[in-house]
C-alpha positions in Angstrom: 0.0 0.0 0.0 3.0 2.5 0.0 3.2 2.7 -3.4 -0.2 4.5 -3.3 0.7 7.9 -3.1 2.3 7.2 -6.6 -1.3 7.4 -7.8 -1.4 10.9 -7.8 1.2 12.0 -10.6 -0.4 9.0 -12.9 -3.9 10.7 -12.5 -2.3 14.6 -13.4 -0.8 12.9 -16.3 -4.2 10.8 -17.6 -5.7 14.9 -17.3 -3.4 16.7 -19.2 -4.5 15.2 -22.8 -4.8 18.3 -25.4 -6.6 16.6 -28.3 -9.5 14.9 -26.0 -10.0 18.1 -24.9 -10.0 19.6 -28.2 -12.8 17.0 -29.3 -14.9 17.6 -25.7 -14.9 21.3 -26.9 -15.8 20.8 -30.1 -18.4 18.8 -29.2 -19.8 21.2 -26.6 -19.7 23.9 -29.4 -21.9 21.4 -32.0 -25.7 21.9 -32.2 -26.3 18.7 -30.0 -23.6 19.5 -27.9 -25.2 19.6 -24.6 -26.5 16.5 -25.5 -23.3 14.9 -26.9 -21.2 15.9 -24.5 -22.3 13.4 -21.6 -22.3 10.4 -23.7 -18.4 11.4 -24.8 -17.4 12.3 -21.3 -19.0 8.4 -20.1 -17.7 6.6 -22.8 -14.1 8.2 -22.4 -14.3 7.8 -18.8 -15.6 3.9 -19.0 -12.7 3.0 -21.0 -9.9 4.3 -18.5 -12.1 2.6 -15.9 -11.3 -0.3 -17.7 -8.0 -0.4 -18.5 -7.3 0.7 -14.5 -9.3 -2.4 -13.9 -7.5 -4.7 -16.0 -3.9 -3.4 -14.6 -5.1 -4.0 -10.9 -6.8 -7.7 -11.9 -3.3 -8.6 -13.6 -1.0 -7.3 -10.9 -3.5 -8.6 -7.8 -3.0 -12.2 -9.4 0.8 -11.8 -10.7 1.2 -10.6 -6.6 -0.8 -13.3 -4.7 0.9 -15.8 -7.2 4.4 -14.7 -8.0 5.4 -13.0 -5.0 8.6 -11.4 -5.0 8.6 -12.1 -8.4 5.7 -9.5 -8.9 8.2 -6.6 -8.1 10.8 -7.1 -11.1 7.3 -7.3 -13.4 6.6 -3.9 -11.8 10.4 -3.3 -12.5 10.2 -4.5 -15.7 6.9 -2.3 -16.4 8.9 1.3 -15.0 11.6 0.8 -16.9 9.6 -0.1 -20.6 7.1 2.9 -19.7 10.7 5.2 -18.8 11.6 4.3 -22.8 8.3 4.3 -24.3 7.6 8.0 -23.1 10.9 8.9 -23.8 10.1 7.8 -27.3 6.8 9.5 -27.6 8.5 12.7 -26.0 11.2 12.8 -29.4 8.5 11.8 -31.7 5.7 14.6 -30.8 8.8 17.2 -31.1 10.0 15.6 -34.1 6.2 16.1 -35.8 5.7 19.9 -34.3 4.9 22.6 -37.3 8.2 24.1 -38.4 8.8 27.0 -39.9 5.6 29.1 -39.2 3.6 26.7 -40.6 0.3 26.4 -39.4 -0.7 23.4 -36.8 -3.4 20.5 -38.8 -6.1 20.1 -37.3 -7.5 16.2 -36.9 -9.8 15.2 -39.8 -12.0 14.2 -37.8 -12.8 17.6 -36.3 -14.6 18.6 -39.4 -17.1 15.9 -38.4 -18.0 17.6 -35.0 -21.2 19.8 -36.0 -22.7 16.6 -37.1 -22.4 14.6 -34.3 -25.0 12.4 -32.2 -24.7 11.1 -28.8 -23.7 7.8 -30.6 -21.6 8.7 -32.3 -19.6 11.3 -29.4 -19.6 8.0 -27.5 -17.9 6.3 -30.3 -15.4 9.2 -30.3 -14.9 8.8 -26.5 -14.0 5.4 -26.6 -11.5 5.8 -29.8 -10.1 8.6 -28.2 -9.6 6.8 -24.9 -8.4 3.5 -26.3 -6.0 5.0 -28.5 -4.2 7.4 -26.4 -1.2 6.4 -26.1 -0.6 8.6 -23.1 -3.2 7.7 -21.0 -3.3 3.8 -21.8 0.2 3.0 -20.1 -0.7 5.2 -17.2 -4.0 3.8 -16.7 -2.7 0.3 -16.7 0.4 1.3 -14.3 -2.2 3.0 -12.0 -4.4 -0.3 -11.7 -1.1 -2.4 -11.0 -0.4 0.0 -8.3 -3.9 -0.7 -6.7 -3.9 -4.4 -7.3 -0.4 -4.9 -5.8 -2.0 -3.2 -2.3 -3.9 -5.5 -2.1 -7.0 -3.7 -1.2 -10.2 -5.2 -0.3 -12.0 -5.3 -3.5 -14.7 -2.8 -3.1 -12.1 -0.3 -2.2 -10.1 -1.4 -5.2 -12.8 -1.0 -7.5 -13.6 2.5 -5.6 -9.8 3.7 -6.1 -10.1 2.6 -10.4 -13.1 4.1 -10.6 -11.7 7.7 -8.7 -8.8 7.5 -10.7 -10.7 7.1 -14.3 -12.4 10.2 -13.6 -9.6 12.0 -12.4 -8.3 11.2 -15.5 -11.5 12.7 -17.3 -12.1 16.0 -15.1 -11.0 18.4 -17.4 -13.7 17.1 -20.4 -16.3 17.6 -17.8 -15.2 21.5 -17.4 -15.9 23.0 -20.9 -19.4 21.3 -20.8 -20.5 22.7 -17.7 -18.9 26.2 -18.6 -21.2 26.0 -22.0 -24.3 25.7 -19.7 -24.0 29.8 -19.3 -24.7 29.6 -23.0 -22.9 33.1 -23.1 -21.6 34.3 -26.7 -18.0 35.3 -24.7 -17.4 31.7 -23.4 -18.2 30.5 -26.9 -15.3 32.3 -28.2 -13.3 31.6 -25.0 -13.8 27.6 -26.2 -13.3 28.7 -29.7 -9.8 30.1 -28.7 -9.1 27.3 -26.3 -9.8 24.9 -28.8 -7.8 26.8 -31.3 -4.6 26.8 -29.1 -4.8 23.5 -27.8 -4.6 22.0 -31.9 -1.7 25.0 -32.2 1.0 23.7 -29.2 -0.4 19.8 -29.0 3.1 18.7 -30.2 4.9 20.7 -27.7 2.4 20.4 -24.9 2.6 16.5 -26.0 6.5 16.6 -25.9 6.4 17.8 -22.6 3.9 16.1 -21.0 5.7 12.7 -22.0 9.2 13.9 -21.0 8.1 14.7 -17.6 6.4 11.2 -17.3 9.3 9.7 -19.1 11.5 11.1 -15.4 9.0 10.2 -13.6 9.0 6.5 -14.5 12.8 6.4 -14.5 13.1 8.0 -10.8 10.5 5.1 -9.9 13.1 2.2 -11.4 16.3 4.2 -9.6 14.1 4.1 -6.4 13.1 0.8 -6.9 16.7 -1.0 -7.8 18.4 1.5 -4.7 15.2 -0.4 -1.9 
């Protein structure tokens, strides 16, 4: 249960994730948005509950089986997450605009205006299932839980607070659209806007600090 308090830095980093936000805006902004924007949040927030799930099933069983053995798979897991986001961290710099040119926005932005609550909740769950930010941490968080070896309502209590902690920040721009106000539609316009502008560099960021985050766990855990 000491590794608990490790929980919190995996949650901040499951927030900060510039282009669901972009798509939870967008969304609020559509015709149906207020309507849309539930069934997105739900569906974005069911799939993190999931994959914190799955972590905490695996590592409860790799634990009660393994034993010692589950610490050098927890190893193991630091020290491929430490590469990985050091690898996503060079390649989101390495695809930033250069030159002045202008950011791309996602193709599938276009789609927005037309959107029904099905089809937001399909955009939650791609967008949540193929972040390849918030999958890793998701799974690391629910291997923290499981190897507690909490009773399992609290368990499922803790995945389920962590999922949406992870999802807080899409449930923001709908509830500041309830004001309906023509200045907080251009404030989401311009939010929206800047978030497509500096996702590479946010990205590259986000990942690096993850990246050190991951390797101070593995130099903690091979100094115990």
């Amino acid at each position: 249960m000491n590794d608990l308090h490790n929980l919190l830095p995996l949650a901040v980093g499951m927030l900060l994730s510039p282009l669901p936000i972009v798509a939870i805006v967008a969304i609020v902004l559509a015709p149906r948005g207020r309507s849309c924007a539930p069934a997105y949040t739900v569906a974005y927030t069911l799939v993190a509950f999931a994959a914190t799930g799955l972590g905490a099933l695996g590592a409860a069983r790799a634990s009660a089986s393994s034993g010692p053995a589950a610490q050098t798979v927890s190893l193991i897991l630091a020290i491929v997450l430490a590469l990985g986001f050091t690898v996503f961290a060079v390649a989101s710099w390495m695809s930033r605009p250069k030159d002045g040119t202008p950011a791309t926005a996602p193709k599938w932005l276009a789609a927005i205006d037309s959107v029904t609550p099905l089809s937001a909740a399909g955009l939650g769950l791609v967008m949540a299932a193929t972040n390849t930010k918030n999958i890793p941490l998701e799974l690391k968080a629910g291997a923290l839980i499981g190897e507690a070896h909490l009773a399992p309502l609290a368990a499922v209590g803790l995945c389920l607070a962590i999922a949406l902690a992870g999802s807080l920040l899409l449930v923001v721009p709908a509830l500041v659209q309830l004001t309906g106000t023509a200045r907080v539609h251009s404030a989401l316009q311009a939010l929206k806007s800047q978030l497509i502008t500096h996702n590479a560099a946010m990205m590259t960021v986000l990942f690096a600090i993850l990246a050190a985050n991951e390797l101070a766990q593995v130099i903690h855990r091979l100094a115990a």
